[in-house]
C-alpha positions in Angstrom: -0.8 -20.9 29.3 -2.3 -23.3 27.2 -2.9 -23.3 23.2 -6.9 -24.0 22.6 -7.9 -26.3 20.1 -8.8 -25.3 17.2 -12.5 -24.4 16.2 -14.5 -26.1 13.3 -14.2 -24.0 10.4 -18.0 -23.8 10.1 -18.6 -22.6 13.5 -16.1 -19.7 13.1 -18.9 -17.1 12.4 -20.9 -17.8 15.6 -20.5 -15.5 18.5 -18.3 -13.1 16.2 -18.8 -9.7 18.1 -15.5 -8.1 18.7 -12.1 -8.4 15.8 -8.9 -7.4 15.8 -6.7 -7.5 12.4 -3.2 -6.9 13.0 -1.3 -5.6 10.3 2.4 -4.5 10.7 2.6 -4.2 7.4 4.0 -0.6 5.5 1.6 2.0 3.8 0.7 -0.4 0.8 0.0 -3.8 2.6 -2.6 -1.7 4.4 -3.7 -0.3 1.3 -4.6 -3.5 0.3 -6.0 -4.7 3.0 -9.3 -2.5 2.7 -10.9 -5.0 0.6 -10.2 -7.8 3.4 -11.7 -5.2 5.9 -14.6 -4.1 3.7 -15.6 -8.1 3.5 -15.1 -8.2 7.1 -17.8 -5.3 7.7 -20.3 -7.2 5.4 -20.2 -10.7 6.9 -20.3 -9.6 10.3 -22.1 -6.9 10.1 -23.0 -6.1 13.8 -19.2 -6.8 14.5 -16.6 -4.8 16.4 -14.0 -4.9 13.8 -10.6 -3.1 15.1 -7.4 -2.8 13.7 -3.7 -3.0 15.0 -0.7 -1.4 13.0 2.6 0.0 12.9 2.5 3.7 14.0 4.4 4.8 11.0 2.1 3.3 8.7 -1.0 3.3 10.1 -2.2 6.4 9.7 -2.7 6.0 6.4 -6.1 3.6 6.9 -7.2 6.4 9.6 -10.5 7.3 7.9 -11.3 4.3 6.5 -14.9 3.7 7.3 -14.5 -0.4 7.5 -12.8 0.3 11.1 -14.4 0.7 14.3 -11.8 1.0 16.6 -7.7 1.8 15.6 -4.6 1.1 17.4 -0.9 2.4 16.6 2.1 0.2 18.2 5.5 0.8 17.9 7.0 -2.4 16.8 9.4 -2.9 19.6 8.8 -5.5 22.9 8.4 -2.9 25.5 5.6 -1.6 22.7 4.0 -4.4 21.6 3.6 -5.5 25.4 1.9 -2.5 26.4 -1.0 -3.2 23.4 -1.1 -6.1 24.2 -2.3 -6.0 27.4 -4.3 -3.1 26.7 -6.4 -5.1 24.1 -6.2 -8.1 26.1 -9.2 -6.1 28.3 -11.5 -6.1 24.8 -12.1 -9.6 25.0 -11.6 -10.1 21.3 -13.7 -13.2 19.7 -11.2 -13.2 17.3 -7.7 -12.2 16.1 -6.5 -12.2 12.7 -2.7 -11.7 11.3 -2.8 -10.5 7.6 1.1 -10.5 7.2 3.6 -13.7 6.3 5.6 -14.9 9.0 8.9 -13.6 7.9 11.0 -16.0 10.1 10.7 -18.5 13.3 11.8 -15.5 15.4 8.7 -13.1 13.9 6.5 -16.2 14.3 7.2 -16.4 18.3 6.6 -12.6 18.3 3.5 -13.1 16.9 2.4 -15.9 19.0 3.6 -14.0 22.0 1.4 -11.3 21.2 -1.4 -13.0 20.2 -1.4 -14.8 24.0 -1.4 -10.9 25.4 -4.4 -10.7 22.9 -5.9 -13.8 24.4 -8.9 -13.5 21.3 -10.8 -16.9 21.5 -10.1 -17.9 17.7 -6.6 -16.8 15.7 -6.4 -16.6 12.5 -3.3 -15.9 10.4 -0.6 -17.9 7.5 1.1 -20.6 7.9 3.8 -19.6 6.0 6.3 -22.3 5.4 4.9 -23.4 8.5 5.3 -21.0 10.6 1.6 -20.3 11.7 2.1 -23.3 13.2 0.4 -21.6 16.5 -3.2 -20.2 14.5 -6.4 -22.4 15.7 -7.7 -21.2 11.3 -4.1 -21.5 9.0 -4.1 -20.4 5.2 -1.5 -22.5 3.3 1.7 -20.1 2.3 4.6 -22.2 0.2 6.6 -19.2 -1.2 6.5 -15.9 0.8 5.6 -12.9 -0.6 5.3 -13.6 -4.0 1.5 -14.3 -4.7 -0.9 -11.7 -4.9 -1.9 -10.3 -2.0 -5.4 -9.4 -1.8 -5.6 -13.1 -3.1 -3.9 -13.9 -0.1 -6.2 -12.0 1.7 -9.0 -13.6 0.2 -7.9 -17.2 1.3 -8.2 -15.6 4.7 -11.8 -14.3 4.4 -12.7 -18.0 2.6 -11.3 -19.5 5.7 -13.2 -17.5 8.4 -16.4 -17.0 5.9 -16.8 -19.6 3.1 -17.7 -16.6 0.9 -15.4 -15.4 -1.8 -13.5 -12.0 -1.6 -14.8 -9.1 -3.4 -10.7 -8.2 -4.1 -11.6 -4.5 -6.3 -9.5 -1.3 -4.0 -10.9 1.3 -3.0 -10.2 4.3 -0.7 -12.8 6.6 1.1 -10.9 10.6 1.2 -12.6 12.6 3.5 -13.7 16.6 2.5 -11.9 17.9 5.1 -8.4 15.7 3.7 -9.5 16.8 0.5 -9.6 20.7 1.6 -6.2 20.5 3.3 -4.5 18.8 0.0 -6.0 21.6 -1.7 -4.7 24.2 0.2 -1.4 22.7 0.5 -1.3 22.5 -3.5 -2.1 26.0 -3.8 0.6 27.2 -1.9 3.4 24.7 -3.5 2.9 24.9 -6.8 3.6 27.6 -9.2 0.9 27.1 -12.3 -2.4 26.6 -10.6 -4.5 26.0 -13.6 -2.2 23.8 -15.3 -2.5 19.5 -15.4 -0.8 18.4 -12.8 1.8 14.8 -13.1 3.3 13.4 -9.4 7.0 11.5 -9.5 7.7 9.3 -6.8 11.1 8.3 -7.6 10.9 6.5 -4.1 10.8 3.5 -2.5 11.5 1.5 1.0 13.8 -0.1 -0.6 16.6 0.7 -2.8 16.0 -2.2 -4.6 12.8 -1.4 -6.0 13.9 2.0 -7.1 14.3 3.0 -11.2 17.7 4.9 -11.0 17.3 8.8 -10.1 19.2 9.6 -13.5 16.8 7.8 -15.3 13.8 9.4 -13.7 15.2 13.2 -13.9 15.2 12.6 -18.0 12.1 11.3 -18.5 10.5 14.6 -16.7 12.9 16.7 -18.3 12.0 15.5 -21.6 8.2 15.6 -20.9 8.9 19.2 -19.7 10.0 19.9 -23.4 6.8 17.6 -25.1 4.0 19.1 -22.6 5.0 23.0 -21.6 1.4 23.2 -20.3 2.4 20.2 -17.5 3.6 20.9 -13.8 5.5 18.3 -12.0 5.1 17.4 -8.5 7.7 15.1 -6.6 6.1 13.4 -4.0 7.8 11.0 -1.0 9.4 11.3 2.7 11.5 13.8 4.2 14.8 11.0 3.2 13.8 11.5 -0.2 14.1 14.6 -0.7 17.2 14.5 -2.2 15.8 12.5 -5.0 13.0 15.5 -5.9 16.2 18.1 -5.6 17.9 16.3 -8.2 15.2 16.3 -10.3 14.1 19.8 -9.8 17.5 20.9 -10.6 17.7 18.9 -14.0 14.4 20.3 -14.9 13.5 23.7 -13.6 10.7 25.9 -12.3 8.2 23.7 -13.8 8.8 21.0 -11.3 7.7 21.8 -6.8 8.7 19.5 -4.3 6.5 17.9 -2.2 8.6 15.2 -0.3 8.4 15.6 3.3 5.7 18.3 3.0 2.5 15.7 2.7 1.1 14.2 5.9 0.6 10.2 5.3 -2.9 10.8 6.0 -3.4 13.4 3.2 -1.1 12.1 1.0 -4.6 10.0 -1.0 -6.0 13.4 -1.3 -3.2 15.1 -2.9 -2.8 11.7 -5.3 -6.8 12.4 -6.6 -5.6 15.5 -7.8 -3.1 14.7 -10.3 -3.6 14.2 -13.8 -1.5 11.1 -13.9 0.8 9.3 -11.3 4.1 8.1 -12.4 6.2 5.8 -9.5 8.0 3.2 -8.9 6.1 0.0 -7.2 5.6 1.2 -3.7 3.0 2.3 -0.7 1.8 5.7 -3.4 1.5 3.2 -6.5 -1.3 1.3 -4.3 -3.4 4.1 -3.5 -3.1 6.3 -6.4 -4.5 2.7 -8.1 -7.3 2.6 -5.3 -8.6 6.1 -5.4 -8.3 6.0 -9.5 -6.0 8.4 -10.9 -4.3 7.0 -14.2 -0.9 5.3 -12.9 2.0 4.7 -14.4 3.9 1.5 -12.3 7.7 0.5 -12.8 8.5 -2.7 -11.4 11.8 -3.9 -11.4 12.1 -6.8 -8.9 8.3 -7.4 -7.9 6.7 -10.3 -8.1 4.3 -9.8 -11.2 1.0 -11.7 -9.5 2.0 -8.3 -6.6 0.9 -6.1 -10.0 -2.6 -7.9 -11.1 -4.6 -6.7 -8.4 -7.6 -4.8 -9.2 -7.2 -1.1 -9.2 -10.3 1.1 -9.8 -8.7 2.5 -13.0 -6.8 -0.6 -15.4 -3.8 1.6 -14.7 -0.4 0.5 -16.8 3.0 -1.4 -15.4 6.4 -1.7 -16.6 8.4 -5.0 -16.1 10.9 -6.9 -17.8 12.0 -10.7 -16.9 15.2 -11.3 -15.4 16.6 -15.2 -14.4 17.0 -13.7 -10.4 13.6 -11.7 -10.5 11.7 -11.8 -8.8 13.4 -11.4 -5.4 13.3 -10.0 -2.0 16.2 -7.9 -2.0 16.7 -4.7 -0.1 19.4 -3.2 -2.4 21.3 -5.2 -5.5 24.7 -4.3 -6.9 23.4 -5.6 -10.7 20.1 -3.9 -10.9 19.9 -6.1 -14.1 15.5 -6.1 -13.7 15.8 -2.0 -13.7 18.3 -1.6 -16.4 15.5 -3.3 -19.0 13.0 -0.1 -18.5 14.9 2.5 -20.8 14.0 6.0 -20.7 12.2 6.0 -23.9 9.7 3.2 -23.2 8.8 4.9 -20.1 9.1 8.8 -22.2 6.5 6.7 -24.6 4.1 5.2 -22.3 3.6 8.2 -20.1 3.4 10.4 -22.8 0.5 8.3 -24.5 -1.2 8.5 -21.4 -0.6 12.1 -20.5 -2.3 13.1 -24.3 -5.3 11.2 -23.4 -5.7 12.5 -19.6 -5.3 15.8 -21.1 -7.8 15.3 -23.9 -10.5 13.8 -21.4 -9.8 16.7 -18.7 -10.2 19.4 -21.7 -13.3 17.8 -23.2 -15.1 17.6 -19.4 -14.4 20.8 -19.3 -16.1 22.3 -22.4 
């Protein structure tokens, strides 16, 4: 089959009806992607826009009303095939790749799908240049360590000429919101009571602030706020984490890993007084919906921490000479061992006194 050559950039809008954005991304690149999918809606506004993701992940952009049409792939050949040549019959105009191209090998995966595809205009990053296949490429030197709605918004220049407007968001239907409701009501034990969510979790054990660590700092603001309940929140792997720290701490804390549907877990987020996690997919939306948030970071790349939240939210990091890095687990943990117990016990106290003080004086 052969490559077409690429379109002038200023005739990319013209004849735009039908788009596809693939994203295999986990729960918080699609997170952040809603701002590149809200743009998309605005400049092509009588546009098809459709989106292609990971079935583990995707279910979290399911109500998202920036997306006409949704598609869930497993990522594995035999799956990937059989989306592709069911999109093929859409007769995209064009295709667009929000995610780097990790290696050669995921770059010829990419292009292979993106011939099923057959869109007539592909868009994606060159990363290291390995877009090398895209008719539109966005320059990438160093993977994964810009920010990423940025990234996103070299894309939308590209395919546009119009600046991104990069602010998250995330639209929480009533009937998500009943169901969180319900499901609160039956796990917790003090109804009436503010309510601060843990996620000690992460993807990777590499971005995770030791369990220990974690189990203290609740314990601790157990003792300071009696009038708190504490709700862990992750997967059903994880659930050892919240067992540790329900046992350090007591009746005050419920679990909730493994119990919250991806697609409800927004819902449950809005109704916390106050998030406190690690840097991961729950940071993102609890950021987008608004709920004060409490971020450690240990080996992220800061510009990943500077995007635009709809509350100014608060992060934790400390400088190491190997941070930051890509690592999936590290025997040092040098970046982690820098965020003591009571700079965290401090920070999230301060912010706990003034959600409570807010929440009491709405309330009069």
């Amino acid at each position: 089959m052969r490559h077409k050559k690429a379109p002038k950039t200023n005739n990319v809008m013209k004849g735009t009806e039908r788009i596809i954005v693939v994203d295999f991304g986990g729960v918080g690149d699609l997170v952040l992607a809603i701002p590149f999918l809200r743009g998309l809606k605005k400049i092509f506004p009588s546009s098809e826009v459709s989106v292609l993701c990971a079935e583990r992940a995707g279910m979290i952009l399911k109500e998202q009303p920036y997306i006409d049409r949704f598609f869930l792939a497993p990522i594995t050949r035999f799956g990937l095939l059989k989306v592709g040549l069911q999109l093929r019959k859409k007769r995209f105009d064009m295709a667009i790749n929000l995610m780097p191209e990790t290696s050669y090998f995921s770059a010829i995966k990419m292009y292979l799908l993106f011939l099923l595809i057959h869109a007539r205009q592909w868009v994606g990053r060159n990363t290291k240049g390995r877009g090398f296949f895209y008719h539109i490429k966005v320059p990438e030197i160093t993977m994964q360590m810009e920010n990423e709605v940025a990234l996103y918004g070299k894309i939308f220049k590209a395919i546009s000429d119009k600046d991104l407007d990069e602010q998250l968001e995330f639209f929480i239907s009533q009937g998500n919101r009943e169901s969180a409701e319900e499901l609160l009501t039956k796990e917790r034990n003090f109804q009436k009571d503010p309510l601060v969510l843990i996620n000690p979790g992460s993807d990777w054990p590499a971005k995770r602030w030791p369990i220990e660590r974690y189990a203290e700092v609740v314990q601790r603001l157990n003792n300071l706020f009696p009038q708190v309940e504490f709700g862990i929140i992750g997967s059903q792997d994880e659930r050892e984490l919240a067992q540790f720290i329900k046992k350090n701490v007591g009746d005050r804390v419920f679990i909730l890993s493994g119990k919250t549907p991806l697609e409800l877990l927004p819902a449950v987020l809005e109704k916390a007084s106050l998030v406190l996690t690690n840097d991961s997919g729950p940071a993102h939306i609890a950021r987008a919906i608004g709920t004060p948030t409490l971020v450690l970071a240990g080996p992220s790349a800061p510009a990943f921490l500077m995007i635009k939240g709809k509350n100014k939210g608060v992060v934790l990091q400390h400088s190491v000479s190997c941070s930051p890095c890509l690592k999936v687990s590290c025997d040092t943990m040098d970046c982690w061992k820098l965020i003591s117990i009571d700079e965290v016990l401090k920070v999230t106290s301060e912010m706990l006194k003034n959600v409570i003080y807010m929440e009491n004086r709405q309330g009069c």
